[in-house]
C-alpha positions in Angstrom: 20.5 -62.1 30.3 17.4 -59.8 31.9 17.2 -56.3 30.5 15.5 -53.8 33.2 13.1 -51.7 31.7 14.7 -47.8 31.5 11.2 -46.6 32.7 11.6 -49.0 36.1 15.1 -47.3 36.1 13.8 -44.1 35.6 10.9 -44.4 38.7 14.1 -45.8 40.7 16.1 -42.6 40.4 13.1 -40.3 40.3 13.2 -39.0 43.1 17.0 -38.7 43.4 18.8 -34.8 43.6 21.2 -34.1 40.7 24.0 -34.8 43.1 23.3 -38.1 44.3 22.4 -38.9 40.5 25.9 -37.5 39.7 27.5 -39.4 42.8 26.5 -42.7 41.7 26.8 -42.4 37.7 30.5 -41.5 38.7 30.7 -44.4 40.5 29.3 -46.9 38.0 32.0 -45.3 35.8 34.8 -46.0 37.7 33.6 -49.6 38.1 32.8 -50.1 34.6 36.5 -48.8 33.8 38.1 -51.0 35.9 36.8 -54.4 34.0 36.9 -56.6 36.5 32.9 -57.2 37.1 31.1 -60.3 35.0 29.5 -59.0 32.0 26.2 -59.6 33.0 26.8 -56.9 36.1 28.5 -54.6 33.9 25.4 -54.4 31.9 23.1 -53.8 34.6 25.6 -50.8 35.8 25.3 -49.5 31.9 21.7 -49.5 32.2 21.1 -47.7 35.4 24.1 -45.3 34.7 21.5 -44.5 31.7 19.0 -43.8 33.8 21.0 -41.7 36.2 22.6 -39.7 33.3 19.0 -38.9 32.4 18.5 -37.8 36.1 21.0 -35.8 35.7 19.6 -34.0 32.5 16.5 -33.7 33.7 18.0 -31.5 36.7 20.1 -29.8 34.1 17.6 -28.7 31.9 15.7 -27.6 34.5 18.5 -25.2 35.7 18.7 -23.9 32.7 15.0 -23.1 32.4 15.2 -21.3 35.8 18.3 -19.3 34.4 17.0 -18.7 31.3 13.6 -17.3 33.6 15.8 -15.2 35.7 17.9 -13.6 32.8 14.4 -12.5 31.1 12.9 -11.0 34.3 16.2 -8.7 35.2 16.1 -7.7 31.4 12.4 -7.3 31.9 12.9 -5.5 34.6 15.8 -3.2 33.4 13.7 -1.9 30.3 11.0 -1.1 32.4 13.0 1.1 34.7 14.7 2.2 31.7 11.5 3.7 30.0 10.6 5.0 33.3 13.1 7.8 33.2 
């Protein structure tokens, strides 16, 4: 049985966008459900869906980070013009 390192899964799906990440974790999930595939395949599926489901966190928190970011500014920016009158 060969385990692949989660940082060589992590530089494989590094430069993926959260919807191909999203794409292909769905579709390792619907393979993985059906339970047809030799366990040693199903294994290497469950690792790089790992991988991709930390893809997809990584956009995720981003997002919110950018929203969070936004929010502040419009409040920042609605006090100021609120102390302005």
């Amino acid at each position: 049985m060969t385990s692949r390192d989660p940082r060589e899964l992590d530089a494989q799906v590094s430069e993926y966008t959260y919807e191909q990440a999203r794409t292909q974790l769905v579709d390792i999930v619907a393979r993985l459900e059906q339970g047809n595939i030799p366990l040693e395949e199903a294994l290497e599926l469950w690792e790089l869906g790992e991988a991709l489901a930390r893809r997809c966190q990584t956009w995720l928190n981003g997002a919110r980070e950018r929203l969070a970011q936004a929010q502040e500014h419009t409040r920042e920016t609605l006090a100021d013009e609120t102390s302005e009158k």
